[in-house]
C-alpha positions in Angstrom: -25.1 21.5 -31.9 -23.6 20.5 -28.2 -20.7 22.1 -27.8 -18.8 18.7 -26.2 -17.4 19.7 -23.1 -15.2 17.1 -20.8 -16.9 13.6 -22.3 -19.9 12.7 -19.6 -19.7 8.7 -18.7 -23.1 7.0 -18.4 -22.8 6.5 -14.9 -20.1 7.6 -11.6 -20.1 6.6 -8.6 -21.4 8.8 -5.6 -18.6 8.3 -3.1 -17.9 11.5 -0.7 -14.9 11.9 2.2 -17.3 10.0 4.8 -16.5 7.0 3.0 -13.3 7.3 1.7 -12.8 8.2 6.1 -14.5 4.5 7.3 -12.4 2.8 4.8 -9.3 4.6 6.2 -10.6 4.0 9.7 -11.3 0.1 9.2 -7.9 -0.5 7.2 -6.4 0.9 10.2 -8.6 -1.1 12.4 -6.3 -4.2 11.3 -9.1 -6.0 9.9 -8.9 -5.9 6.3 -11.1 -9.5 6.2 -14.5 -10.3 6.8 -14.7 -8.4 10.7 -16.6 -6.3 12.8 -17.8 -4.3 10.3 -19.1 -6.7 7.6 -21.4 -7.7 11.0 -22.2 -4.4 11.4 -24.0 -4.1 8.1 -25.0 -7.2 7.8 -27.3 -6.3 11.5 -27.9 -2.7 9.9 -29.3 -3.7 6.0 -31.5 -6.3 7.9 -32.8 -3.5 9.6 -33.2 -1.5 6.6 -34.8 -4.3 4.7 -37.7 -5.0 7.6 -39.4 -7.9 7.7 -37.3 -10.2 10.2 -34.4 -11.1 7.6 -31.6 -11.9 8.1 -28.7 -10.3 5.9 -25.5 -12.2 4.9 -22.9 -10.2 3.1 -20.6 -11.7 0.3 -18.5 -10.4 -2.5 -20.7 -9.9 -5.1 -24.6 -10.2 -6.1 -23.4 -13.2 -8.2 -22.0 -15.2 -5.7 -25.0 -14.3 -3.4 -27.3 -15.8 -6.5 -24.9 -19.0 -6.3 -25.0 -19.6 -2.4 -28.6 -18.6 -2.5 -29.6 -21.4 -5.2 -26.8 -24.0 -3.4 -28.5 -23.3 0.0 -31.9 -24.2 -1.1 -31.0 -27.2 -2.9 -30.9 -26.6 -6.1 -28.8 -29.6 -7.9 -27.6 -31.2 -11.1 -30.8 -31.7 -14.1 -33.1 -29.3 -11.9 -34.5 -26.4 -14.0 -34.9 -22.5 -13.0 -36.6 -20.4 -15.0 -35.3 -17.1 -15.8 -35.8 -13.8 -17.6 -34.1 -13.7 -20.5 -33.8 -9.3 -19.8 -31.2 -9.8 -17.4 -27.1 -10.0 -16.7 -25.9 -13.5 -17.9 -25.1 -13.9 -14.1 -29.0 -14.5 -13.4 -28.6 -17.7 -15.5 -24.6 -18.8 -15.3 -25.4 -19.5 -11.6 -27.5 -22.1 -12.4 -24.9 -23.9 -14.4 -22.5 -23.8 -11.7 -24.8 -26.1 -9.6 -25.2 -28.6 -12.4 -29.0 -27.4 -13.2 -30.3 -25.5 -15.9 -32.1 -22.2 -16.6 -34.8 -22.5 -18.5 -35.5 -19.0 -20.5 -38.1 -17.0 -20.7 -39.7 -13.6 -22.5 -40.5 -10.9 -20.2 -43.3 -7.9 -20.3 -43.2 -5.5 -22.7 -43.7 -2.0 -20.9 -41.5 -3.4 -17.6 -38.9 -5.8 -19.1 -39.8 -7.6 -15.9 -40.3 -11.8 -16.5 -43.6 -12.6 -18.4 -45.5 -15.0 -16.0 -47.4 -16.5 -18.4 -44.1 -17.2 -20.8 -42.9 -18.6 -17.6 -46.2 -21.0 -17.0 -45.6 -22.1 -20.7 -41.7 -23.2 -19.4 -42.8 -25.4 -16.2 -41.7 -29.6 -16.4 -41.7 -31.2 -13.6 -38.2 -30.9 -13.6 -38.2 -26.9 -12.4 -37.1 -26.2 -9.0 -37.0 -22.4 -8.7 -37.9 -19.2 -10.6 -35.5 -15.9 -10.7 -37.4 -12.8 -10.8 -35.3 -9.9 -11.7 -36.4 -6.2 -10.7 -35.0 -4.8 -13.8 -33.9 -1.1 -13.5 -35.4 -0.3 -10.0 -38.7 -1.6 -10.9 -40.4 -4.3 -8.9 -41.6 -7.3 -9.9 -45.3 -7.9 -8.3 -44.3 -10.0 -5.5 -47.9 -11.0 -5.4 -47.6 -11.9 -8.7 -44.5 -14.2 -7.7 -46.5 -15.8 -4.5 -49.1 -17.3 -6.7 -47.1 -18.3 -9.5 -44.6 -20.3 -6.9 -47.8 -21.7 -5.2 -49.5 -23.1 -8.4 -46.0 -24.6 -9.4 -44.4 -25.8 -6.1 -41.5 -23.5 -6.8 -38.4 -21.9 -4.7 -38.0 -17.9 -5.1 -34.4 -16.5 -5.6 -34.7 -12.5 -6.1 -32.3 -10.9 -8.3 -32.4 -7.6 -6.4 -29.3 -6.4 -7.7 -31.1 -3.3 -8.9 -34.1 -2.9 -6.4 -32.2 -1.1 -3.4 -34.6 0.9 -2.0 -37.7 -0.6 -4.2 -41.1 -1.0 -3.0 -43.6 -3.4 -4.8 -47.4 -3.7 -3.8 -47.0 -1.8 -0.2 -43.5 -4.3 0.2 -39.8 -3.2 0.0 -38.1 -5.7 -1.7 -36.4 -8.2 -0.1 -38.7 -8.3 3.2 -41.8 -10.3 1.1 -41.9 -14.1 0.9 -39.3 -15.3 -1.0 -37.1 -18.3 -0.3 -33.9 -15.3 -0.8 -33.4 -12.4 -2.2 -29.9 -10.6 -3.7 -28.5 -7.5 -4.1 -25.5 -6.0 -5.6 -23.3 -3.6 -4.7 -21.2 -3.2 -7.9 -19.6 -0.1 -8.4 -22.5 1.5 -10.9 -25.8 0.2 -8.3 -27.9 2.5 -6.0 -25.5 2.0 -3.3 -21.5 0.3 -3.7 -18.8 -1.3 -1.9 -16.3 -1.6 -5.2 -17.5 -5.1 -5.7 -20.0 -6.9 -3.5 -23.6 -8.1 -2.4 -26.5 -9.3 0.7 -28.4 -11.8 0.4 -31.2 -11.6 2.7 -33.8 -14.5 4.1 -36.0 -15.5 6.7 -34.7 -18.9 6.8 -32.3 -19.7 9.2 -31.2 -23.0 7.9 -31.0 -21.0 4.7 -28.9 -18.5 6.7 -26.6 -20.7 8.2 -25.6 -22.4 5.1 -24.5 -19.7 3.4 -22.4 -18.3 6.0 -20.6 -21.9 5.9 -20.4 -22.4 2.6 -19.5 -18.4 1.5 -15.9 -19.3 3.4 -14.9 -23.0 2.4 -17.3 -25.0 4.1 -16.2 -23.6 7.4 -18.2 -24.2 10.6 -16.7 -21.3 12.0 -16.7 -17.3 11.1 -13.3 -16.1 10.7 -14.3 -13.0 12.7 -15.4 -15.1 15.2 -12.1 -17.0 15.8 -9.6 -14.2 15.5 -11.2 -11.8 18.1 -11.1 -14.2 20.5 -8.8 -13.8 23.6 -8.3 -17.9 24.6 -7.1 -19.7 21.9 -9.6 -20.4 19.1 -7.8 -22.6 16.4 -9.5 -25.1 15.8 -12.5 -25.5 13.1 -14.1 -28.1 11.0 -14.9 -28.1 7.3 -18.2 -29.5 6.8 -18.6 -29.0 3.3 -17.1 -28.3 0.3 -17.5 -24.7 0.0 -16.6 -21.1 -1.7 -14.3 -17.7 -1.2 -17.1 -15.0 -1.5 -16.4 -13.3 1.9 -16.9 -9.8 1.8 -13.9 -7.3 3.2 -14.3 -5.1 6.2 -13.2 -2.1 4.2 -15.7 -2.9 1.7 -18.4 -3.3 3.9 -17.1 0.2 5.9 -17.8 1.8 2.9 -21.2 -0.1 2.4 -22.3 0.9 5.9 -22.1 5.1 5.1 -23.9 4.0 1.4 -26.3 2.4 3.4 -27.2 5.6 5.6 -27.6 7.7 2.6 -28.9 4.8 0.4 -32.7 6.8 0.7 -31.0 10.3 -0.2 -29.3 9.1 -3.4 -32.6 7.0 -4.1 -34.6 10.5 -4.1 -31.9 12.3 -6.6 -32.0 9.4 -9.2 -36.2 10.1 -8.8 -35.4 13.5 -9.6 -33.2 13.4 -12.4 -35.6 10.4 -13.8 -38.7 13.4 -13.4 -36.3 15.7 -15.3 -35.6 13.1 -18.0 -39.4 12.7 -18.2 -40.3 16.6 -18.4 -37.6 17.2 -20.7 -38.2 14.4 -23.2 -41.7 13.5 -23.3 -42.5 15.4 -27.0 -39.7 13.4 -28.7 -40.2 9.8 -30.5 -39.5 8.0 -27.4 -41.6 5.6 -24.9 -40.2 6.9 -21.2 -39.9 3.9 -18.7 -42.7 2.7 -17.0 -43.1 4.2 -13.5 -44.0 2.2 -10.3 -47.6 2.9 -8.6 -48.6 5.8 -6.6 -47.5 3.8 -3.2 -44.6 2.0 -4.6 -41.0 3.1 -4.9 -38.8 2.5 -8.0 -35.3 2.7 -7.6 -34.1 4.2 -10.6 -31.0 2.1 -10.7 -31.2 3.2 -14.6 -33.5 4.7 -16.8 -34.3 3.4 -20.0 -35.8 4.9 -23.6 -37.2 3.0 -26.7 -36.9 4.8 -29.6 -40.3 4.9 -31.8 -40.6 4.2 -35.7 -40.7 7.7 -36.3 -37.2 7.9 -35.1 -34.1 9.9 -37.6 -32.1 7.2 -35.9 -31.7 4.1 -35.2 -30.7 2.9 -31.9 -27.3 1.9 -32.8 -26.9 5.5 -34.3 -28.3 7.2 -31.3 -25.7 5.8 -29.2 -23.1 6.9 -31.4 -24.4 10.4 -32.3 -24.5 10.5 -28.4 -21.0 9.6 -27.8 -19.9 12.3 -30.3 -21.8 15.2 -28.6 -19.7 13.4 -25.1 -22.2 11.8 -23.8 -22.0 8.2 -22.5 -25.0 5.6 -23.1 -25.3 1.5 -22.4 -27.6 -1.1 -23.6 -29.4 -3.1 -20.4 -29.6 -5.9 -21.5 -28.5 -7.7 -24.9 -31.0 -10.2 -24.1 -29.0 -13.8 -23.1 -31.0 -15.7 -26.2 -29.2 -13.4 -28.5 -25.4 -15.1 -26.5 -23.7 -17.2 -28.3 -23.3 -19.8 -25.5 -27.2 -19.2 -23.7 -27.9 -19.7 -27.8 -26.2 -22.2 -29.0 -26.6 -24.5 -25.8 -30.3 -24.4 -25.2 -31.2 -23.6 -29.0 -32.7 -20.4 -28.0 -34.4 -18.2 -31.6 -35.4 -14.8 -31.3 -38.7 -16.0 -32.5 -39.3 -17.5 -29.1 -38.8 -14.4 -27.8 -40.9 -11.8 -29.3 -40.8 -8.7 -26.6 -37.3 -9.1 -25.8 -36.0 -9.2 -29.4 -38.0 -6.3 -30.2 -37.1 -4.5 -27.2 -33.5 -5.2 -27.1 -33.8 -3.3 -31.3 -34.7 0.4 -29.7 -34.0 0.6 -26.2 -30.8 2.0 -24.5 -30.5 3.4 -21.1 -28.9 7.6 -20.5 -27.0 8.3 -17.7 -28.4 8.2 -14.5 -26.2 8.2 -11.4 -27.0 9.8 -7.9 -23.7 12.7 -7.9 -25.5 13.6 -11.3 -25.2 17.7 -11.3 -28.6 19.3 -12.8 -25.8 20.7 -15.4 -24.5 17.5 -16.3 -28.6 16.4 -16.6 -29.1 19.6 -19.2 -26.0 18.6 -21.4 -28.1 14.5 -21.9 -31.2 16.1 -22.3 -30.0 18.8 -25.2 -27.5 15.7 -26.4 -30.8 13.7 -27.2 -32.8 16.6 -28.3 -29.7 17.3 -30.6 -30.1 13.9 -32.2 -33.9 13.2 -32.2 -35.5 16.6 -32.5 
């Protein structure tokens, strides 16, 4: 057996003394708001992204999915189809707004959103489609250009675990889509605490949700508080939202940001080491991305086989005795009471993610991972499955 040392979580965050020092630094800046450094990084992950975006930061990938669907129109009775392999936020958005999110079954090797499930789901009440780039793994935005084309449909990307991600030759968020969203939560590639970007090329689409992330306000705050001649005044123009992001927040989210390739590299390693390590035992390893792509390894997910001792609810368990953390991503939202009971969702309509969701389970992956900590997961599931 193990020997269980200090218990290992399923994931940490990677947060070193440059941060905790531009946190310091911008809380003793006086601006502890939306300021000069949410601009910063808003200017720098535009950069980062490519493909003439523009970046707007906001308090979390949730309220970025919210502003992102309000911006582009989305309204009471429309319909937006979406994965059913994903966080319940991917779909409660939609309710805010009045619409409703159709849901759909999704691919069996990438959990990514079945396009043909989602041709099946098109009335000529749906508005929009919500890809989500589950795990680090992009959706073919290719794939997503010619379903919106054949359906007349708007693009939000749930990016909140594609940062960095490359699909078909293009990093996610700098292809075609009407927006695309990331998180920043405290378990993601890079974090602020809490918080998200959503990026776009359109600068209508822009400009709305800089109003409408701060009450409808036709002014940034940052921009009427530096200013040396008096700058009261403002207009509401709409009803809006409080999903500003904080300048320490976004401090942090700038040094993330600058080493938001390096952590990338040591979740690709540890996922390698995973694969090396585990390939002889009855599991099915995640799906990699292509030879030019980039997968971002935001988690990395196992499906236990038939042949299995264990079930998956066991494995988990037998884990957590030999002090190892594990999570499930995602309890599919069919299998919700409220995504259930309110859209008479069955299992049976569902085929690949009820099956999935029976033997998969995701091991720690996190970027301050030690090669040690790696070995204790890897003889932890060896332990239970050998």
């Amino acid at each position: 057996m193990v020997a269980i040392e200090e218990f290992l979580p399923f994931a940490l965050p990677d947060i070193g003394d440059e941060e905790i020092a531009a946190v310091v630094s911008s809380m003793r800046s006086g601006w502890l708001t939306t300021g000069p450094s949410a601009a910063a990084f808003e200017r720098e992950f535009a950069d980062f992204v490519g493909g003439d975006v523009e970046a707007v930061c906001v308090n979390s990938a949730t309220a970025g999915l919210h502003l992102a669907l309000e911006a582009l129109g989305i309204g009471p009775g429309d319909e937006v189809i979406v994965p059913t392999w994903t966080f319940t936020a991917t779909a409660e958005v939609v309710r805010y707004l009045g619409a409703h999110p159709v849901i759909v079954d999704v691919e069996e090797d990438t959990f990514n959103v079945d396009f043909d499930a989602a041709k099946r789901a098109v009335t000529d009440r749906t508005k929009a489609i919500i890809p989500v780039h589950f795990a680090g793994l992009a959706v073919d935005p290719y794939a997503i250009r010619r379903f919106a084309d054949e359906h007349d449909l708007l693009v939000v990307e749930d990016a909140a675990h594609a940062l960095p991600c490359v699909g078909a030759g293009t990093m996610v968020g700098a292809g075609e889509s009407d927006a695309v969203v990331f998180s920043f939560y405290a378990t993601k590639t890079i974090t602020t605490g809490e918080g998200g970007m959503v990026v776009t090329r359109n600068k209508d689409v822009a400009a709305r949700l800089r109003t409408m992330r701060l009450h409808g306000i036709n002014r940034n705050v940052f921009d009427r508080y530096r200013s040396t001649k008096p700058s009261w005044h403002y207009e509401v123009v709409a009803p809006g939202y409080k999903y500003n992001l904080t300048d320490p927040a976004a401090a942090m989210g700038r040094v993330q940001l600058g080493r938001a390739r390096s952590m990338r590299d040591r979740r690709a390693e540890l996922a390698a080491r995973y694969d090396a390590a585990l390939a002889d035992l009855p599991v099915k390893l995640p799906t990699h991305a292509g030879a030019e792509d980039l997968h971002a390894w935001h988690l990395y997910v196992i499906r236990l086989q038939e042949s299995s001792r264990v079930d998956r609810n066991q494995f988990i368990e037998e884990m957590a005795r030999l002090g190892v953390g594990t999570s499930v991503h995602f309890i599919p939202l069919h299998q919700h009471p409220y995504w259930r009971d309110a859209y008479e969702l069955r299992d049976r309509d569902f085929p690949v993610a009820s099956q999935n969701f029976t033997t998969s389970l995701s091991l720690p992956l996190f970027s301050s991972m030690t090669d040690a900590q790696s070995d204790r997961v890897i003889a932890a599931v060896r332990t239970v499955l050998a």
